[in-house]
C-alpha positions in Angstrom: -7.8 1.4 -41.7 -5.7 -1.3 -40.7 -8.3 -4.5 -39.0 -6.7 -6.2 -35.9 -7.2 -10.0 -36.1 -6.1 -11.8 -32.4 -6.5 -15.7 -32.8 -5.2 -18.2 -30.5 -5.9 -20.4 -27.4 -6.3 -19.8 -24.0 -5.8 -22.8 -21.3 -7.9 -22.5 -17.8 -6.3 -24.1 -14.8 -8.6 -27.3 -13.1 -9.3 -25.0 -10.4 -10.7 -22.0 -12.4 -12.5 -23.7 -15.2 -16.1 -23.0 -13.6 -15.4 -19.6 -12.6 -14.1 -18.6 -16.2 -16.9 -20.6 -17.8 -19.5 -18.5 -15.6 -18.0 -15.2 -16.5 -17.3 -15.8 -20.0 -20.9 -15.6 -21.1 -20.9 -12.0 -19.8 -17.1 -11.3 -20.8 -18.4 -12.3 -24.8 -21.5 -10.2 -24.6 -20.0 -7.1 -23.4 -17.2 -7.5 -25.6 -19.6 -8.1 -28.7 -21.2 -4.7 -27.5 -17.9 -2.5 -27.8 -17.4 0.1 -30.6 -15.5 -1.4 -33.4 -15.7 -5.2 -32.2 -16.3 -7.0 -35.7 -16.2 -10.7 -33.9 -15.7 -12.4 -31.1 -15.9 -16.2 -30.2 -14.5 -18.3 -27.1 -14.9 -22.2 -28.0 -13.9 -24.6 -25.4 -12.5 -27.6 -27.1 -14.4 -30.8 -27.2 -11.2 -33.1 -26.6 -9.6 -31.0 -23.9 -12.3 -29.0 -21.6 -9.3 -26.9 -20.3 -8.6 -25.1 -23.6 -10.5 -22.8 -25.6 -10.4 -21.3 -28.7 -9.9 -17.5 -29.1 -10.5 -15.7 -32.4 -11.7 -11.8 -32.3 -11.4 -9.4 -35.0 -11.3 -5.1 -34.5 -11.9 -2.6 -37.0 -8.7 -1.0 -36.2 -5.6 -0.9 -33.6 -7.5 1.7 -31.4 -10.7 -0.3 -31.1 -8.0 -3.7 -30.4 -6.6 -1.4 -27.8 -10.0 -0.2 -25.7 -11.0 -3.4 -25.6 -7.4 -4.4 -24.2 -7.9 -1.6 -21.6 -11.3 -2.5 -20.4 -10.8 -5.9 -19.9 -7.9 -5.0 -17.6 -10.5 -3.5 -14.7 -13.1 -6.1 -15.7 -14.5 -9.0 -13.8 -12.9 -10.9 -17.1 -9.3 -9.5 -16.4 -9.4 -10.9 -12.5 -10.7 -14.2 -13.2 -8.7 -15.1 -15.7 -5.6 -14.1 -14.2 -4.1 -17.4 -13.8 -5.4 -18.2 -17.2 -2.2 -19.1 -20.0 -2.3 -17.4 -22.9 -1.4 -18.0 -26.7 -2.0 -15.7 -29.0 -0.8 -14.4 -32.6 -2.1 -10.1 -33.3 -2.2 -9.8 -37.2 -2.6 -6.1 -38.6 -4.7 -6.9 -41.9 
């Protein structure tokens, strides 16, 4: 099996930074939950509260994908929809 390693940053707009910080308690937990989720963290940055750091970590592409899929009709996917996002997908 090939493991799926997303790392990155995301940066929240003024305007959405207490919504996504109220959801993203939830968004983490549900994600930790799902089959084949190895690890999951969300840091906001101490020198910029509008940025946080992303690093998760699937057992495999299809486990990477369902995740992908759910977060897409999740309360995560609509408020973060104005959220910019940088990310690198490694296949280990």
């Amino acid at each position: 099996m090939t493991k799926i390693i997303l790392k990155g940053y995301i940066e929240v707009p003024d305007s959405d930074l207490d919504t996504i910080k109220e959801a993203l308690s939830l968004h983490t937990e549900l994600t930790q939950q799902e089959e084949g989720c190895l690890v999951f963290q969300v840091e906001q940055d101490k020198a910029n509260r509008n940025v946080f750091s992303v690093y998760e970590e699937f057992i495999d592409r299809e486990s990477f994908e369902a995740h992908q899929n759910r977060i897409k009709s999740s309360n995560w996917g609509k408020v973060s929809k104005n959220v910019l996002r940088h990310y690198q997908v490694i296949e280990e």
